[in-house]
C-alpha positions as CSV (number, residue, x, y, z in Angstrom):
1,X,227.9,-40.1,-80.0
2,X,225.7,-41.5,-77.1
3,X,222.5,-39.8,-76.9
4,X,220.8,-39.0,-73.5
5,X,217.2,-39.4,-73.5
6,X,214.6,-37.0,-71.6
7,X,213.4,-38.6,-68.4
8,X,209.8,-37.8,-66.8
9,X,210.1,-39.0,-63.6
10,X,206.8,-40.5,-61.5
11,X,207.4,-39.1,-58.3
12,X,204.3,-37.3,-58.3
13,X,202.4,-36.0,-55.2
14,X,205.6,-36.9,-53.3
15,X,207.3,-34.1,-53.9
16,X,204.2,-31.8,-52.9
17,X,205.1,-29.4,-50.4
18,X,200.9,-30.6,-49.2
19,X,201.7,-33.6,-48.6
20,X,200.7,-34.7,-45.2
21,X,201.4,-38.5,-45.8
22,X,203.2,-39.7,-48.8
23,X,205.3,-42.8,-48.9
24,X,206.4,-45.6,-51.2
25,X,207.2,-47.9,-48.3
26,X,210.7,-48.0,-49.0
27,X,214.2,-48.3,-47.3
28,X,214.6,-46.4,-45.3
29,X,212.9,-45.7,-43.3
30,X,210.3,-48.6,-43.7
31,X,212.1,-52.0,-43.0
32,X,210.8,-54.8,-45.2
33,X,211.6,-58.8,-45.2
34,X,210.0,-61.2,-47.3
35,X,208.5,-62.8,-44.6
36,X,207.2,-59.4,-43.6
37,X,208.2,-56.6,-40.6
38,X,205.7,-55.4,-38.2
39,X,204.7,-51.9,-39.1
40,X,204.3,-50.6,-35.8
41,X,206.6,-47.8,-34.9
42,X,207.5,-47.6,-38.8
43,X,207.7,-43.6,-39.8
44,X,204.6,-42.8,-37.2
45,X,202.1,-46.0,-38.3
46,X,200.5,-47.4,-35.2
47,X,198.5,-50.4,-34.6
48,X,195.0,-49.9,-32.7
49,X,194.5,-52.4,-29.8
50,X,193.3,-55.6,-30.2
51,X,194.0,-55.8,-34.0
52,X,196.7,-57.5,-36.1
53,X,199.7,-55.4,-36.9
54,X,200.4,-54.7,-40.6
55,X,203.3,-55.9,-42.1
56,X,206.5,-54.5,-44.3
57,X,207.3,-56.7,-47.1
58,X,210.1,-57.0,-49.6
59,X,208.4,-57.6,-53.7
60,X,210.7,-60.4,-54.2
61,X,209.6,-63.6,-52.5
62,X,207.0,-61.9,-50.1
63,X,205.1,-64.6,-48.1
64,X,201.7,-63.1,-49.1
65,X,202.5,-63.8,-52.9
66,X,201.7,-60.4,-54.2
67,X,203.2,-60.0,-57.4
68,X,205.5,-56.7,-57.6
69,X,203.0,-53.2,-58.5
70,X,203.5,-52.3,-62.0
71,X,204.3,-48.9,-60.9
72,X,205.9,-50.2,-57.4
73,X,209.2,-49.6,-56.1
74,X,211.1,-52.7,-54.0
75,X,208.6,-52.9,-50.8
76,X,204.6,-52.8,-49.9
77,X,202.8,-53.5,-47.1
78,X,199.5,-55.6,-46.5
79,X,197.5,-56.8,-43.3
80,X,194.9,-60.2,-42.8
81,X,192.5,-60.4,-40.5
82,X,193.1,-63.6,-38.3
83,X,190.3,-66.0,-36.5
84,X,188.5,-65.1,-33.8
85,X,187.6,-61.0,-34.6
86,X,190.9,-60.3,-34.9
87,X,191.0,-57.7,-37.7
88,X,194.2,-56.0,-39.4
89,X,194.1,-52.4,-39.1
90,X,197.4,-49.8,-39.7
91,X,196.6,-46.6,-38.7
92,X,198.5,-43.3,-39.3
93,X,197.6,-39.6,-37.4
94,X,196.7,-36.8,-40.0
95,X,196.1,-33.2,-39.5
96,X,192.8,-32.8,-41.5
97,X,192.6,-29.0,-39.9
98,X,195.0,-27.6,-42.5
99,X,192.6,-27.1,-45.1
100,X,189.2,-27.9,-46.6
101,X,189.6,-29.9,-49.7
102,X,191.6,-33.5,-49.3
103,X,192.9,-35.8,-51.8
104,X,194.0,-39.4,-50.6
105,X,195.2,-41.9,-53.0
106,X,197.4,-45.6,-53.1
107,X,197.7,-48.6,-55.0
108,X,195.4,-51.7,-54.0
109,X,195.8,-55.2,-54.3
110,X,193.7,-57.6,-52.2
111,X,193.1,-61.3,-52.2
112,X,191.7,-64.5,-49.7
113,X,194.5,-66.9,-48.0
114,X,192.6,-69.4,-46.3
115,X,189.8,-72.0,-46.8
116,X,186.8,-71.0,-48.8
117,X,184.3,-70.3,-48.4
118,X,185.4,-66.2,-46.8
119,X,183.1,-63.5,-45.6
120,X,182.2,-60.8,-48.1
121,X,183.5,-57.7,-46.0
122,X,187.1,-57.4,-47.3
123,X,188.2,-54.8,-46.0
124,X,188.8,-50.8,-46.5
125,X,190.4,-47.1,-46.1
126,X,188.5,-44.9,-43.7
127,X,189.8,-42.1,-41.4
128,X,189.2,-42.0,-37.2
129,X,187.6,-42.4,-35.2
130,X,185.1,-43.0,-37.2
131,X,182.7,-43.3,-34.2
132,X,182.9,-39.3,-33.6
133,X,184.1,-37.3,-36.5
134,X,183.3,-36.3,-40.4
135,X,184.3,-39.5,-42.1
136,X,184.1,-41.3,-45.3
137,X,185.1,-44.9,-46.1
138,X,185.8,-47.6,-49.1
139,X,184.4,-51.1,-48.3
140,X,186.2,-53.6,-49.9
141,X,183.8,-56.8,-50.5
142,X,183.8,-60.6,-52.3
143,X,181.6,-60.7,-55.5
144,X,181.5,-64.6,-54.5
145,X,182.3,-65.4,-50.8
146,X,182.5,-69.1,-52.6
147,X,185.4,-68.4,-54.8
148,X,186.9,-65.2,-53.9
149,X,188.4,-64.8,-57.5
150,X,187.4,-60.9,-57.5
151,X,186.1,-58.0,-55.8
152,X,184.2,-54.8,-54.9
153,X,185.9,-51.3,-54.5
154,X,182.7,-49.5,-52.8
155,X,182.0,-46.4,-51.1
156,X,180.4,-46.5,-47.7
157,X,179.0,-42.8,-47.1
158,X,176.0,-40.8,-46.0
159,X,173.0,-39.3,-47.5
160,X,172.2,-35.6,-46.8
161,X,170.2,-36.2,-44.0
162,X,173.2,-38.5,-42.2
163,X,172.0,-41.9,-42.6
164,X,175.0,-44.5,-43.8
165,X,174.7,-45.8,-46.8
166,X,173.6,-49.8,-46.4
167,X,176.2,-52.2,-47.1
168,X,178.2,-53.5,-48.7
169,X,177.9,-49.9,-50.0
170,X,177.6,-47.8,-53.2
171,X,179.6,-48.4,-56.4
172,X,180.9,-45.3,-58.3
173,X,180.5,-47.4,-61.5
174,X,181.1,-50.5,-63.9
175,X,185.4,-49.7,-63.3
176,X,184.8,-50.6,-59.6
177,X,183.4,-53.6,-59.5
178,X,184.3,-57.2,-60.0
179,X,188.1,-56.2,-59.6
180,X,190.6,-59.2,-60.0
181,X,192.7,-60.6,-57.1
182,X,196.4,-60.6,-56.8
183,X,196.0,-57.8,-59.6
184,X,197.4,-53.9,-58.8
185,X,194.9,-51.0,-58.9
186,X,195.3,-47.4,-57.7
187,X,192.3,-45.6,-55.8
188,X,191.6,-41.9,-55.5
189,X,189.5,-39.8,-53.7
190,X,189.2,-36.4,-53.1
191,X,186.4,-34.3,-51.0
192,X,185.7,-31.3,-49.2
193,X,185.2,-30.6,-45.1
194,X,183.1,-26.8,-46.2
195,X,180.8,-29.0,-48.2
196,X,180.8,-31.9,-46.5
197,X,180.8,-34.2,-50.3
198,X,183.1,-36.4,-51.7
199,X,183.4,-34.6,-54.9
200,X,185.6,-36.7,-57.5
201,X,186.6,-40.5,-57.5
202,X,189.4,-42.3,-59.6
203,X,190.2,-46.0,-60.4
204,X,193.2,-47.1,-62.3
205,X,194.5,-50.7,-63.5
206,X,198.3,-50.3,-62.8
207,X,198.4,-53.1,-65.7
208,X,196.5,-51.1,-68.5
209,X,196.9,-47.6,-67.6
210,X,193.4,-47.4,-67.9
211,X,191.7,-44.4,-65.5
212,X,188.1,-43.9,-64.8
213,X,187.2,-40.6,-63.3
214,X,183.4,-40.2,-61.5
215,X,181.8,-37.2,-60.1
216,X,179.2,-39.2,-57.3
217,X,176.5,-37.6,-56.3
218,X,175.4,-37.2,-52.7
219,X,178.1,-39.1,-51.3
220,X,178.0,-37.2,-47.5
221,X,180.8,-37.3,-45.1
222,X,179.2,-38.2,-41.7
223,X,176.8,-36.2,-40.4
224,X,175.7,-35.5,-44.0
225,X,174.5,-31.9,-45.4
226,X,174.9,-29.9,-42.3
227,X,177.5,-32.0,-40.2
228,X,179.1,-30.5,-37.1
229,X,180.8,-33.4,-36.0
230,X,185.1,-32.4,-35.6
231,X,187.6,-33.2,-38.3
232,X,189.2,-37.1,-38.2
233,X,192.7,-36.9,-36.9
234,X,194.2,-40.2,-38.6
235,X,193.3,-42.4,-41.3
236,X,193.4,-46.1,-41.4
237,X,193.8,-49.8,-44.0
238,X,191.8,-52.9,-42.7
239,X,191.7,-56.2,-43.3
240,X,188.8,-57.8,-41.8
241,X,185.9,-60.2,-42.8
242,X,187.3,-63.5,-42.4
243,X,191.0,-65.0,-41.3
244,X,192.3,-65.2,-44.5
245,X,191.1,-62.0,-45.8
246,X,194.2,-59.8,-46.9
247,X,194.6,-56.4,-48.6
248,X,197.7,-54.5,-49.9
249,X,199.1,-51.4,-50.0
250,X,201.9,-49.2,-52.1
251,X,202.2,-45.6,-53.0
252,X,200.2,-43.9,-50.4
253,X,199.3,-40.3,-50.1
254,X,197.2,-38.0,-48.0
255,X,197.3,-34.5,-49.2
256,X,195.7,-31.1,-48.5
257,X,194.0,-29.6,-51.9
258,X,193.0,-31.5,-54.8
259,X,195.3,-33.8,-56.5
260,X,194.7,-34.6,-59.9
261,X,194.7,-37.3,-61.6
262,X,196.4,-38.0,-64.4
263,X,194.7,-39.8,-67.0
264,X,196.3,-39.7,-70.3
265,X,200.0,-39.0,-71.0
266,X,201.4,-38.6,-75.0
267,X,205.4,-37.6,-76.4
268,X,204.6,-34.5,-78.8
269,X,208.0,-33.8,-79.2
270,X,210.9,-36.1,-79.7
271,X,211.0,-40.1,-79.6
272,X,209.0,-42.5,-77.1
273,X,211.5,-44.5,-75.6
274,X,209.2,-46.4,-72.7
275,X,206.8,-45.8,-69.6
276,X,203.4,-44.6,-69.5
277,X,200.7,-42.8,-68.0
278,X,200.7,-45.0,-65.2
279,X,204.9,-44.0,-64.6
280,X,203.5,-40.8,-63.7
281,X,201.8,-41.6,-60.7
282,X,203.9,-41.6,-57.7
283,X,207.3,-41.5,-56.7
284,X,209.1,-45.0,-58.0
285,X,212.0,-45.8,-60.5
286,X,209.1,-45.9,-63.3
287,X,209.8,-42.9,-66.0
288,X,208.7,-41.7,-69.4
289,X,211.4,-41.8,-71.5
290,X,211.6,-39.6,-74.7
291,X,215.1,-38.8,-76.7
292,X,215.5,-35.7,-78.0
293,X,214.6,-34.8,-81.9
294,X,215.4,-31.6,-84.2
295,X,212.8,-29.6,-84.7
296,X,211.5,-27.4,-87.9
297,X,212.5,-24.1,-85.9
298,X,214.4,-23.2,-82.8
299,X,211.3,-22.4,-81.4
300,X,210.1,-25.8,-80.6
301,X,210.7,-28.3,-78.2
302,X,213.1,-31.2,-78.8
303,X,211.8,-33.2,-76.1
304,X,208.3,-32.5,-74.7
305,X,205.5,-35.2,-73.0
306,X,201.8,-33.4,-72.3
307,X,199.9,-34.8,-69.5
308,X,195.9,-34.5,-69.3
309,X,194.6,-34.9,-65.5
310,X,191.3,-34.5,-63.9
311,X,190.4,-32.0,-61.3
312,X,187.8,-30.2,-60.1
313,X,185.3,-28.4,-61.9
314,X,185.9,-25.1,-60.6
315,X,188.7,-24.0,-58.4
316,X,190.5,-20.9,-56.6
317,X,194.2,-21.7,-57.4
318,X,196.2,-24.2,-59.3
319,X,199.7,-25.5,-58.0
320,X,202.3,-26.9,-60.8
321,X,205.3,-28.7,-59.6
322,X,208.3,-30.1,-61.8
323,X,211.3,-31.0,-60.4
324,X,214.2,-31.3,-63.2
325,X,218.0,-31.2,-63.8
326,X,219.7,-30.9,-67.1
327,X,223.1,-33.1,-68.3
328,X,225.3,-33.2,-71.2
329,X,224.7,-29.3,-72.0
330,X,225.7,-26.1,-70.0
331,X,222.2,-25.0,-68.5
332,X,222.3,-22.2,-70.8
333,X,222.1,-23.6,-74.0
334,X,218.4,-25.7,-72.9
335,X,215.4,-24.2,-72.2
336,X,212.4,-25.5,-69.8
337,X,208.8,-24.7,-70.0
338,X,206.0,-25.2,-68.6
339,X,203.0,-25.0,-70.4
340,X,198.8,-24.7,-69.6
341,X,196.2,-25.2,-72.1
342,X,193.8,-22.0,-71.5
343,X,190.4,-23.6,-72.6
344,X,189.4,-19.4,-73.4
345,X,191.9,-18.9,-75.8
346,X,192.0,-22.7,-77.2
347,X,196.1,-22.8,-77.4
348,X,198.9,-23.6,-74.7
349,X,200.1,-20.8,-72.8
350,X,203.3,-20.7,-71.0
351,X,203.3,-20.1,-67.4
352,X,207.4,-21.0,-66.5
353,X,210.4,-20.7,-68.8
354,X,213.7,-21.2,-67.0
355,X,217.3,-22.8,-67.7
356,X,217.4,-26.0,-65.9
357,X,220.1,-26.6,-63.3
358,X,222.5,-29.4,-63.5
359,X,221.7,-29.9,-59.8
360,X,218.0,-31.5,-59.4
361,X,215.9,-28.0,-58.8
362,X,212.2,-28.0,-57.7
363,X,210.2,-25.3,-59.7
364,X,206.8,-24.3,-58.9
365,X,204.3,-22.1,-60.3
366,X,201.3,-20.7,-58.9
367,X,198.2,-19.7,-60.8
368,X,196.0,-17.8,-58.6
369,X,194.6,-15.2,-61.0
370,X,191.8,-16.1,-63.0
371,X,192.8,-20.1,-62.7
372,X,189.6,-21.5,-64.0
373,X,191.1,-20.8,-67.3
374,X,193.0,-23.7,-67.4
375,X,190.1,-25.7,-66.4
376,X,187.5,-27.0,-69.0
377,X,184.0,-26.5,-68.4
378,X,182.2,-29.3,-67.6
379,X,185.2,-32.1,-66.9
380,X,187.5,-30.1,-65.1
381,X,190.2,-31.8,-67.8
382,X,193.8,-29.4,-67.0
383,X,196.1,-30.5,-70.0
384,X,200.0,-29.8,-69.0
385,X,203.0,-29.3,-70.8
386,X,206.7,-30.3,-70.0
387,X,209.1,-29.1,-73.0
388,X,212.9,-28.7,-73.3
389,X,214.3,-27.5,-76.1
390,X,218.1,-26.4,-77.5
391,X,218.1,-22.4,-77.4
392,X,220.6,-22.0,-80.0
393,X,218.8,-24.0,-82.5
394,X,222.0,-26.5,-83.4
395,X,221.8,-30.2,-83.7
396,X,223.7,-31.6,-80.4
397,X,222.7,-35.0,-79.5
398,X,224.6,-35.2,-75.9
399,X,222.3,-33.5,-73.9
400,X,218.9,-34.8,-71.5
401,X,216.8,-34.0,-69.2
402,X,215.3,-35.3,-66.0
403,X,212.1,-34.2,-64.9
404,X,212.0,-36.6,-61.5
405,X,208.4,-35.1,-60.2
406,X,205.4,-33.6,-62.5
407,X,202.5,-33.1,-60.3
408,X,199.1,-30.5,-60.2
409,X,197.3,-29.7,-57.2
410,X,194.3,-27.3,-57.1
411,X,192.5,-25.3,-54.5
């Protein structure tokens, strides 16, 4: 008899009901070539004047030579800067008066198409206009203008009194700099308009799963300590630097609240059958797969994957979203849980059991009381829990589970 494994799906922050911007760049609605589509008019991206457009391009054969995101789905998008000033920028409105705390994060690849030697300035993410309102930005920037074999991933923000930071800007640490070319990375930010701080930074190789989480200190939004300057109302990629100069995105979100990131996944239950960490990201065809496996009592899981993330240190409310459908089994013979580790008590605590639907089903649980709980002093590590298990106990190999989204958000 054909067994059917457990599937974690990666689709992530996707599925977030805060998501202001979240997109894989698929079809539809994006339109990709291998050659590349503009991206002007594309699900609300514009293109400021006198800038190069940013283009939609299929993985397979793309004429930027990219090779396909470990964690990718079919298409990306990427912008160069051309000669004469002629930057690439993609811009994309954002409603930043929803809420205070913001998370953005996307996958990164960048890289130099012309004639060495390049400029250093590379390129960046950065929300407008930047001229007027409480902004932050990455700067993107050549180690070696000479051979353009690897980069910078910096910060560009402001002291407490307002002042930018010089450039080519401020590195969070070691994990940010000298980043290869033509090699995927994912970037994550997340700060705060009431204090006016980026509080929490993330880098991940898409290749190694590898995560570095930093806490910066007195990294500003403009207008530093006590800014009064408005909210941004769009955020923006750019290529610039050089003609030549080219970065790439995938997997980009913008979200209200703090989005965690996920930094360690591990099967405690059952039988890794591939994926990692880095399958957990965003949403894409990349899963964790893990078959179901008796267990010493009816009590346990067959099938269970606990994911660590990183948050913030001290929060008001915690948001857990799994969206899952059962096969093979009547929904009343499987249970689903979802489980927290409370860092007072030192054990898991379950905060959802329900009978999984055979039709995909998002369900969500709030913690509001007493949240900080969950949170461990001092790292602000959240450790979750996905588990099914067999209610009756019996040994019945046809049955699964997919869990297509798994994402925390805190407030």
């Amino acid at each position: 008899m054909k067994r059917i494994p457990f599937v974690l799906g990666a689709l992530a922050a996707m599925a977030s009901a805060n998501a202001i911007l979240a997109t894989s760049f698929e079809d539809p609605p994006y339109m990709g070539t291998a050659a590349g589509v503009d991206l002007t008019g594309q699900d609300g991206w514009e293109t400021p004047a006198g800038s190069n457009f940013w283009l939609c391009y299929d993985y397979a054969g793309n004429a930027a030579g990219y090779p396909t995101a470990p964690a990718g789905g079919a298409q990306f998008i990427a912008g160069e800067a051309l000669a004469g000033n002629i930057f690439g920028r993609a811009q994309h409105p954002v409603d930043f008066s929803m809420g205070d705390i913001w998370s953005a994060s996307f996958y990164i690849a960048a890289k130099y198409r012309g004639t060495l030697p390049t400029a250093p300035n590379l390129g960046s993410f950065s929300q407008q206009p930047s001229a007027t309102s409480q902004f932050w930005q990455t700067l993107y920037n050549f180690v070696d203008v000479a051979t353009a074999t690897n980069w910078n991933c910096w910060y560009l923000c402001f002291d407490a009194g307002g002042v930018q930071f010089a450039q080519p800007g401020v590195s969070p640490g070691a994990a940010w700099d000298g980043l290869a070319v033509d090699h995927w990375y994912r970037c994550h930010t997340t700060w705060n308009y009431a204090t006016h701080l980026v509080e929490m930074v993330a880098i991940s190789d898409l290749s190694t799963g590898v995560t570095t989480v930093a806490r910066p200190v007195g990294y500003y939004l403009a207008g530093g300590a006590a800014s009064t300057l408005p909210r941004p109302t769009a955020i923006r990629n750019f290529s610039g630097g050089a003609a030549g100069n080219n970065t790439a995105i995938d997997c980009q979100i913008v979200t209200n609240g703090a989005y965690l990131v996920a930094s360690d996944a591990a099967v405690s239950r059952g039988v890794h059958q591939s994926g990692d960490v880095v399958s957990t990201y965003e949403k894409d065809t990349n899963v964790i797969m893990v078959q179901q496996r008796p267990q010493f009592a009816p009590t346990f899981n067959n099938a269970e994957v606990t994911m660590n993330y990183t948050g913030r240190l001290t929060v008001n409310s915690i948001n857990v979203k799994v969206c899952a459908s059962c096969s093979g089994l009547p929904s009343d013979r499987l249970e689903l849980t979802i489980a927290m580790f409370n860092y007072v008590t030192n054990r898991f605590e379950v905060v959802l059991t329900t009978a999984p639907s055979t039709a995909e089903t998002m369900y969500s649980v709030d913690i509001t009381t007493d949240p900080n709980r969950f949170v461990e002093a001092n790292t602000g590590n959240v450790r979750v829990r996905f588990g099914v298990r067999d209610v009756r106990g019996a040994l019945i190999p046809n049955w699964g589970i997919k869990i297509n989204s798994a994402n925390v958000t805190e407030l």
